[in-house]
N, C-alpha and C positions, 0 to 999 in steps of 0.2 A: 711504259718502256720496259722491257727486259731486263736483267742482268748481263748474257750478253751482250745488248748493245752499251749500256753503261761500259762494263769493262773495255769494249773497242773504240768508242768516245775517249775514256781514259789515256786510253794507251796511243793514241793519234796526236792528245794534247800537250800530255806529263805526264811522264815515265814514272816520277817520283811521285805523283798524286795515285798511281797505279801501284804501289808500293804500301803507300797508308791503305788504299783498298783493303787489299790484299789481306794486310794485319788485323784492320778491324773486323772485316769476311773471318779472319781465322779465331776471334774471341768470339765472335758471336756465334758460330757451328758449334765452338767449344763446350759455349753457357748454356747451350740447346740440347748437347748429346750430357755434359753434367748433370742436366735437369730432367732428364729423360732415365739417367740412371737411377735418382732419388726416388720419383714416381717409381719408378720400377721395384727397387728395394721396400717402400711405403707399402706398397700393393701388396707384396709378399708375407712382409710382416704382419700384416692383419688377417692370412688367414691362417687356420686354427693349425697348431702342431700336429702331423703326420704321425698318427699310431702303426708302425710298420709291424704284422703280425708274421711273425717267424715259424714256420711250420715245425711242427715236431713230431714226436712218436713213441708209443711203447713196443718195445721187443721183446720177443719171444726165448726166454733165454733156455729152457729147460723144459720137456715135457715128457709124460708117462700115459700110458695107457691109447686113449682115442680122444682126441682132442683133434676141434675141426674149426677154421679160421673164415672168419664172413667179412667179406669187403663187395660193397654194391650189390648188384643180385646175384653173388656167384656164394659159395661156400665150400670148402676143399679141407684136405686133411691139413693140419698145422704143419710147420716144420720149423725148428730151431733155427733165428735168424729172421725171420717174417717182421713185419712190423704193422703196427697199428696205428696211422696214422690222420685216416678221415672221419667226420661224424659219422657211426653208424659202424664202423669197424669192430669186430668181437672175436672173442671166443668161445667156444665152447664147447666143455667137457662131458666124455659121457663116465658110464657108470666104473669103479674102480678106477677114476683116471683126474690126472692133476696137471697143471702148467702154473711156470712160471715166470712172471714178466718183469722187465727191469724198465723203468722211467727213466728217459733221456736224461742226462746233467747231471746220471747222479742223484736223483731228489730220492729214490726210492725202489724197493721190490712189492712185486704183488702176488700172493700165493693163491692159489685158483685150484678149490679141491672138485671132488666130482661132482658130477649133475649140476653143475653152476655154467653161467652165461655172466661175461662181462663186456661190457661195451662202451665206446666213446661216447659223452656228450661234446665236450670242447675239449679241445686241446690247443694252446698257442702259447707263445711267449710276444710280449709289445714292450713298449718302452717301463710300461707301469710295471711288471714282472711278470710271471709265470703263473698260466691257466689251467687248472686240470680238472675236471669235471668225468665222471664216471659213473655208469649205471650198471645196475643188480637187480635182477630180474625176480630171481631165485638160486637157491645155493648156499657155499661158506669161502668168503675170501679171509686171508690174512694180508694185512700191510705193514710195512715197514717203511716209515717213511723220513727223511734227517729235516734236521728244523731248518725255516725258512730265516736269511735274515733282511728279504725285503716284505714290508708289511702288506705289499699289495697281492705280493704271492697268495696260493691257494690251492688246496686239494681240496675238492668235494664230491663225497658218493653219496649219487641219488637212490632211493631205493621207493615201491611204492608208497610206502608208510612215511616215509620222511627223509631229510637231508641230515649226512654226518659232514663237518667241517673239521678239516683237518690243518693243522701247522707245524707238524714234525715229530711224531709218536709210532708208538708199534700196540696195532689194533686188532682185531679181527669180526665181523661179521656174516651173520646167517641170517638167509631171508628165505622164508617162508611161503609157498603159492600164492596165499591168499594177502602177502604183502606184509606180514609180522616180520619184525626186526629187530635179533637181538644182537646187539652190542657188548664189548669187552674190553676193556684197555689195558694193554700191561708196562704202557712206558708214554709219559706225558700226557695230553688233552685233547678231549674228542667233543665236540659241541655234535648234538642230538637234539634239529630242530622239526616240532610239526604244528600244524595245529596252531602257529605263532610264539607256540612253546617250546624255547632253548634250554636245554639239559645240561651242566656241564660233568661229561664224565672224565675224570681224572684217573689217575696212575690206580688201579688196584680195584676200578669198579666196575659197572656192567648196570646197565638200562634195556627196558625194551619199549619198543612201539606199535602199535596195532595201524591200522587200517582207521583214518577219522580218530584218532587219537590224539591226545600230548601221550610225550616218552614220560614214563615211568621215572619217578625219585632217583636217582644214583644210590646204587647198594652196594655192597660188599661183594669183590671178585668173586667166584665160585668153579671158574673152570673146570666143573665136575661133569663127565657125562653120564653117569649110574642113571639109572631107570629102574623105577619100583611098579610093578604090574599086581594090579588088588584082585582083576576078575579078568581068566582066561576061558571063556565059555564057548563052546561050537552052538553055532544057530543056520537055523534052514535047511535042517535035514544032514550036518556036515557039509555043505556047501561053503560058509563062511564059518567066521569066529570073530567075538566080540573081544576087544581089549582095552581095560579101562586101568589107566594109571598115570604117572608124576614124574617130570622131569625136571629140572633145574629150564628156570622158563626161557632163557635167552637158548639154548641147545634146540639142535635141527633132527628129528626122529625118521627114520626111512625104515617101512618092512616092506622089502622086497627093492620093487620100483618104484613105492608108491613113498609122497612125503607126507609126513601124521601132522596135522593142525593139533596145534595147541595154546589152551586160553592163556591168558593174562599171569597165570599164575603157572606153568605148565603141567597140567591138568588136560587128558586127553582120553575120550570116549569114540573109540571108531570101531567100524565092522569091516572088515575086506575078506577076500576071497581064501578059502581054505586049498593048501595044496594035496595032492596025495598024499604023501608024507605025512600027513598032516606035523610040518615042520616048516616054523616061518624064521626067516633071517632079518634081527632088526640091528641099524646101526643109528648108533647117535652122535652127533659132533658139538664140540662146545665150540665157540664165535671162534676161539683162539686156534682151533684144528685138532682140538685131543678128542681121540674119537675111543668107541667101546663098542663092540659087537658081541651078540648076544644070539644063541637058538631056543624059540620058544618052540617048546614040544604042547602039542596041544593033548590034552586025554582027549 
């Protein structure tokens, strides 16, 4: 038998028995939609907390020279105000030319000297804190960055030689074609890891890392760019010229266009092409951005 008919049976025999109905029909919907809420609430509760990741960005605050902005497959000249906001977004600077970028929130600047590329790995903030991952290809960046006070925060630049961890310091780095990385810190702590091996450089030091390498001891600042040259020789008829000489090892050497490798110790034997002139233009940059330019007149 139905409900309906129950109810019109009810109501045909005792009005009042259609009344007790009524009340008990309305505890019992009650205890059903009650219990239906709990289940409901139960369900929810078990499953895992919602990491909501917050988009962010770095802008473009200042630039000089030719500096050109890559997002997806397009690349265009930069402009003051752009931002950088997707995996794979960069910059990059050509020769005599500089930009510089300012980190959302406030956490920091990044100075972007010539012939460098910088680009996003991560960027987000979620409930745990703030993401910022960065890659360097080749080049000399400086940072500036204010200390973090959630510990789950985090700046890291990747570079090929190895990972700097950052928590609120002013740094700067040069990297190398071939993936050498030298390192400088002038305020706070920079962890320089490769290899499984964690560096820590502190307030006033400077490390480097190769390629398959651990980073180097932590030694004494040096922010020096001077270069000592032992042998200026023309070879192949005057076509090129040979230059063998020492730089402070963490420093980035450019003659011309071209960037000079240099070993472990910086220590550097290369040939490149001889100009007319026979006049070559070398510049050298220390991690921190103190650069020195130099004309080597060749006999």
């Amino acid at each position: 038998m139905t409900i309906a008919t129950i109810q019109t049976n009810i109501f045909q025999s005792n009005p009042l028995q259609l009344i007790k109905y009524a009340v008990f029909k309305s505890i019992v919907l009650s205890s059903v939609i009650f219990t239906g809420i709990l289940t409901s609430t139960a369900s929810t509760n078990a499953q895992p907390p919602l990491q909501l990741r917050i988009k962010r960005f770095i802008s473009i605050s200042n630039l000089a020279g030719t500096v050109r902005y890559r997002t997806g497959n397009s690349t265009n000249t930069a402009r003051v105000g752009q931002r950088l906001t997707e995996v794979g977004d960069a910059v990059i600077t050509g020769k005599q030319s500089s930009v510089t970028l300012a980190i959302d929130e406030g956490i920091g600047t990044i100075q972007v000297s010539e012939k460098t590329e910088l680009s996003i790995e991560r960027l987000y903030k979620d409930r745990a804190g703030y993401v910022t991952q960065l890659k360097i290809n080749g080049g000399q960046v400086r940072f500036k960055i204010r200390p973090f006070n959630n510990p789950n925060s985090k700046i890291e630049i990747i570079t090929p030689a190895g990972v700097a961890g950052v928590r609120g310091t002013e740094f700067g780095m040069n990297v190398l074609p071939s993936g050498k990385t030298g390192l400088a810190t002038l305020n706070g702590m920079v962890t320089l890891e490769a290899q499984s091996v964690i560096a820590k450089v502190g307030r006033g030091l400077q490390s480097t890392v190769g390629m398959n390498e651990p980073p180097s001891s932590p030694s004494r600042l040096i922010n020096d760019p001077g270069v000592r040259l032992y042998v200026i020789a023309a070879r192949d008829g005057g076509r090129s010229v040979q230059l063998v000489g020492q730089t402070d090892s963490v420093n980035l050497l450019l003659i011309g266009e071209t960037t000079l490798e240099t070993d472990r110790t910086g220590n550097f034997n290369v040939t490149v092409p001889l100009p007319n002139d026979r006049r070559l233009s070398l510049l050298s940059t220390t991690p921190l951005g103190r650069k020195q330019s130099y004309i080597v007149q060749v006999p």
